[in-house]
TORRO-905167 format. One record per atom (N, C-alpha, C, CB): x, y, z. Coordinates in steps of 0.2 Angstrom, whole numbers, plus 5000, padded with zeros to 4 digits. Glycine has a CB too. Example, Ala and Ser with C-alpha at 12.3 -4.5 7.8 and 13.67 -1.06 7.14 Angstrom:
BEGIN
506649725039;506249785039;506649845039;505749785045;506449895035;506849955036;506450005039;507049975029;
This chain:
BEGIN
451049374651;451349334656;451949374659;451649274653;452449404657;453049424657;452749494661;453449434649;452249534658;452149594660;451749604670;451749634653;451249514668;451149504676;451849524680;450949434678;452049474678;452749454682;453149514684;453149394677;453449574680;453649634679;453349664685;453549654672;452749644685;452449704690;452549694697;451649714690;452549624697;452749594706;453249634708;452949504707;453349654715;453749644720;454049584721;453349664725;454749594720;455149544720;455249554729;455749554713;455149584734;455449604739;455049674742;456249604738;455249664750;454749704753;454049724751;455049764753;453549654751;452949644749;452649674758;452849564746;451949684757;451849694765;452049644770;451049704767;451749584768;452049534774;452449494777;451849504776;453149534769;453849524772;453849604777;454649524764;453849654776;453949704778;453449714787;453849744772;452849674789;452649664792;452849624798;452249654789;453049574795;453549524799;454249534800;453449464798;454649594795;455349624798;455149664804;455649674792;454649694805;454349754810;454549724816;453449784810;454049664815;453749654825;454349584823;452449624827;454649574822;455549544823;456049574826;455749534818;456149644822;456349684825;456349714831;456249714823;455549744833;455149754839;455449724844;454449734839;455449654844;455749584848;456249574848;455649514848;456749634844;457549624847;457849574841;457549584855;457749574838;458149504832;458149564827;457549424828;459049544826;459149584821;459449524816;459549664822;459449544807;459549494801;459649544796;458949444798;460049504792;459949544784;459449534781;460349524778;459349584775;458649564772;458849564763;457949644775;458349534760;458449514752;459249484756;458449594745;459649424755;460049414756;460149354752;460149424761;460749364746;460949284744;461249224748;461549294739;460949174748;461049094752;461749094749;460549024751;461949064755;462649024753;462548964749;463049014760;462948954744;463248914739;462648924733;463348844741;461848984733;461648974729;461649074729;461048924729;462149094723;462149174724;461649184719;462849214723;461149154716;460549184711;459849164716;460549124701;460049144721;459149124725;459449184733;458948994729;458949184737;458849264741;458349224746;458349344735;458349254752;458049244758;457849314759;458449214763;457049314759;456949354763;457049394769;456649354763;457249344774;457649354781;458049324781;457349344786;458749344782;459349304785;459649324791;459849314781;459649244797;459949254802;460649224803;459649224805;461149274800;461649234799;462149184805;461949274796;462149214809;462449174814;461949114816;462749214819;461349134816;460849074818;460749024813;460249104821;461149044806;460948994802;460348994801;461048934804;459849034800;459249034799;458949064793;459049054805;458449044788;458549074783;457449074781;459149034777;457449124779;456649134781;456349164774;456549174788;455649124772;455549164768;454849144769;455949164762;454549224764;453849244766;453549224758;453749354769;453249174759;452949144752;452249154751;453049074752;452149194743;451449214740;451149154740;451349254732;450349164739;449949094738;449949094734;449449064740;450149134729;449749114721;450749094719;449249214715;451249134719;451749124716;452149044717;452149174717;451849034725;452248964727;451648884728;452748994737;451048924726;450348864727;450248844733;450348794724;449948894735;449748884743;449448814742;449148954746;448948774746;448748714747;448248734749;449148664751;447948824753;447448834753;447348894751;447348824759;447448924746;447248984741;447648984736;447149044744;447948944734;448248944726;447648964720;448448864723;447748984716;447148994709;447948984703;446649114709;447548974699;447848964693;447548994686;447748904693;447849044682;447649094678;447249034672;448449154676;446849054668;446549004665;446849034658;445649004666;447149094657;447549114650;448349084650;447649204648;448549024647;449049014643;449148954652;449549094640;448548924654;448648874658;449148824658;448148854658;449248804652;449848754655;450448794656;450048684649;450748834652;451348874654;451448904664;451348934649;450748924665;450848944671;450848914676;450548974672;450448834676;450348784677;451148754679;450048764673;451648734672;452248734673;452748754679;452448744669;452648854678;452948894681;452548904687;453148934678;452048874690;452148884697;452448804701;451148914700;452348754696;452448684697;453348714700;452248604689;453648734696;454448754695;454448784700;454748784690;454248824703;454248884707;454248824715;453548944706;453848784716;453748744721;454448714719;453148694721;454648684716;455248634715;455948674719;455448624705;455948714716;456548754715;456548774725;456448854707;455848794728;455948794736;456048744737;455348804741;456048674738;455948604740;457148614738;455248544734;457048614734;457748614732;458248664735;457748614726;458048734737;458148754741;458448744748;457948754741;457848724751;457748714757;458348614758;456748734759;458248604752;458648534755;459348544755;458548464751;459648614750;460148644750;460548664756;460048694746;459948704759;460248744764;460248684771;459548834766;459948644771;459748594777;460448534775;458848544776;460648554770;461548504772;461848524772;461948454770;461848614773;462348654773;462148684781;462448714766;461648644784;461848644792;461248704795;462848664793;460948734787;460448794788;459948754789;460348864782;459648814793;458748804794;458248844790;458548824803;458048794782;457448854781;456748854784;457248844775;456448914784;455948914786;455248964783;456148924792;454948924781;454248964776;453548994779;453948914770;453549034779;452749064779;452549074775;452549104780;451849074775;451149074770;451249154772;450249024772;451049204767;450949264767;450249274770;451049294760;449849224770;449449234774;449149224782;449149224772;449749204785;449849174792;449849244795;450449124794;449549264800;449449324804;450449334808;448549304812;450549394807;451149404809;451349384817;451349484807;450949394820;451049354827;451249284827;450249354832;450849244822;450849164821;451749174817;450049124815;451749194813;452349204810;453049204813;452249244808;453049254816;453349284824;453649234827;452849304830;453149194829;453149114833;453549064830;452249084832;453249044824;453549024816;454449034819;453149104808;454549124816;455349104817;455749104823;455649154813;455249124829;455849124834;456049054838;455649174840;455548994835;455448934836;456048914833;454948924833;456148924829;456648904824;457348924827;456548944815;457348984828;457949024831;458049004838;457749114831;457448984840;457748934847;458148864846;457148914852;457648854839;458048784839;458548774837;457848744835;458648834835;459648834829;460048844835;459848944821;459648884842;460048914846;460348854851;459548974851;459848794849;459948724856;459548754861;460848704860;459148794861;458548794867;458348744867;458048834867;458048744874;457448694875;456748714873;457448664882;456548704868;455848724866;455148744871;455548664860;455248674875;454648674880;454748744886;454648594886;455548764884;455548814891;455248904889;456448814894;455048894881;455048954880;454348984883;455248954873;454249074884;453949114885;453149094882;454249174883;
């Protein structure tokens, strides 16, 4: 278990690093791996800090996709637990950062970076008070 886990990319996985690219590309600049405010042991893959915007690129196996989760059949209830936690710990999260006035925002690591794209500048209009319908 431990030695899976050891091997993961904790950060700059391809489709964090895919969707830093063509963000960039579009003129948005952020911090990256960056500790949330009032939680300095949890990390956003993208931080917009003045926009309040906090973004992260989530595995389907680590966070249980709803459409490609799998579930390791060796030592099943433990992992079982720790993916169940891993969902918790986002939800709690993101309800962290939403009354501290932030906007989280998640992707599936399997959403095409264009859709993704879309995904955060949506958000970044919203944080901005754009009017959504006017955008490009």
């Amino acid at each position: 278990m431990s030695s899976r886990m050891s091997r993961q990319r904790r950060r700059d996985t391809q489709p964090e690093v895919l969707l830093r690219r063509a963000l960039h590309r579009r003129g948005h600049r952020f911090r990256v791996d960056t500790a949330l405010p009032g939680m300095s042991r949890r990390r956003s893959d993208i931080l917009f800090t003045k926009k309040r915007v906090a973004v992260f690129v989530d595995g389907c196996f680590w966070h249980s996709c709803p459409e490609h989760a799998t579930f390791p059949r060796n030592n099943e209830q433990w992992w079982q637990d720790k993916l169940r936690r891993n969902v918790e710990r986002d939800r709690e999260t993101d309800t962290h950062l939403r009354s501290l006035g932030w906007t989280p925002v998640r992707v599936w690591e399997h959403v095409p970076v264009d859709d993704a794209v879309e995904i955060v500048e949506i958000a970044l209009d919203s944080a901005n008070g754009s009017d959504l319908r006017h955008r490009r």
